[in-house]
C-alpha positions in Angstrom: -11.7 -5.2 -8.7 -8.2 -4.7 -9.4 -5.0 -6.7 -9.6 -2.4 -6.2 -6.7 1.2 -6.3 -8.0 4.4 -6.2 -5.5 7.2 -4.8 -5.9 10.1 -6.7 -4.8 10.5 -4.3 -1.8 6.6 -4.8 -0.7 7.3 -8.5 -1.0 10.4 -8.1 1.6 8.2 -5.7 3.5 5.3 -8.0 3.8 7.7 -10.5 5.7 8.5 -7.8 7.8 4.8 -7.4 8.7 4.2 -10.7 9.2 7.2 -11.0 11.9 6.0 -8.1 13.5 2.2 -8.5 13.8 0.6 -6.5 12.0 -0.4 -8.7 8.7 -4.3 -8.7 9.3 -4.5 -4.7 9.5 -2.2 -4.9 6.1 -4.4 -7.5 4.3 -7.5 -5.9 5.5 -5.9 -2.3 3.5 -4.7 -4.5 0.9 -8.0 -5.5 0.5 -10.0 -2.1 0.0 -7.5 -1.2 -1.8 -7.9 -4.3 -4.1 -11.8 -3.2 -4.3 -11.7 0.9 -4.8 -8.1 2.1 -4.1 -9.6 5.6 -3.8 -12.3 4.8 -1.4 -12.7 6.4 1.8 -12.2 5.7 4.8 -9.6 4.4 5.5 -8.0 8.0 4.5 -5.1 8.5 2.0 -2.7 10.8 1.1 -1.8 11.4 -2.4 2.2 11.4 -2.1 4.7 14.9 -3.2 7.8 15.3 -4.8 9.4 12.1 -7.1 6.6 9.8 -5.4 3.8 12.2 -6.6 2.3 9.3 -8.6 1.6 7.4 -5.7 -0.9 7.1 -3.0 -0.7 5.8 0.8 -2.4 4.1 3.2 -1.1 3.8 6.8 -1.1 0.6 8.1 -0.5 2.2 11.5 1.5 5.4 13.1 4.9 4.6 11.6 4.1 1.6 8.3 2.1 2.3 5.7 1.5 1.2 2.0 3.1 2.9 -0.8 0.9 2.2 -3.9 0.4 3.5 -8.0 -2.8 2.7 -9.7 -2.4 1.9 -13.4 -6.4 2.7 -14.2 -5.6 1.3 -17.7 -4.3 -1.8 -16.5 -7.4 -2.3 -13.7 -3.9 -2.5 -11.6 -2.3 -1.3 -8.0 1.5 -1.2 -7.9 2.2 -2.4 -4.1 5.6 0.0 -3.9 6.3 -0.3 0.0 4.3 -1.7 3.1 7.0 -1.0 5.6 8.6 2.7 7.0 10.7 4.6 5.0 11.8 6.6 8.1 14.5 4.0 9.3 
């Protein structure tokens, strides 16, 4: 199992989440991600350009979790949880 750790932009986002109903489909990622963040399914996309460290998981068509897995640590860098198209 690994640790989550939030960013303070995931900890705004998560507000954001929670406001706008979708909290249980993000705690439910959170939570496989928690367990194996490499399992599948849910798919993930390994990320490109100055985020190519990172991984994400859509919570749905426009939000989705931004996250880094420190393997050493045994922990998951919560980045985002919200859009970065706005």
């Amino acid at each position: 199992m690994y640790r989550l750790q939030y960013s303070p932009q995931a900890k705004k986002d998560a507000k954001k989440l929670a406001n706008s109903g979708l909290k249980g489909k993000a705690e439910a990622l959170l939570d496989v991600i928690a367990n194996n963040p490499f399992c599948y399914p849910p798919p993930f996309e390994h990320l490109r350009g100055n985020l190519e460290e990172f991984v994400s998981r859509r919570i749905n068509i426009q939000h989705r979790i931004v996250y880094k897995v420190l393997e050493e640590e045994n922990i998951v860098m919560i980045l985002r949880m919200w859009t970065h198209y706005e």
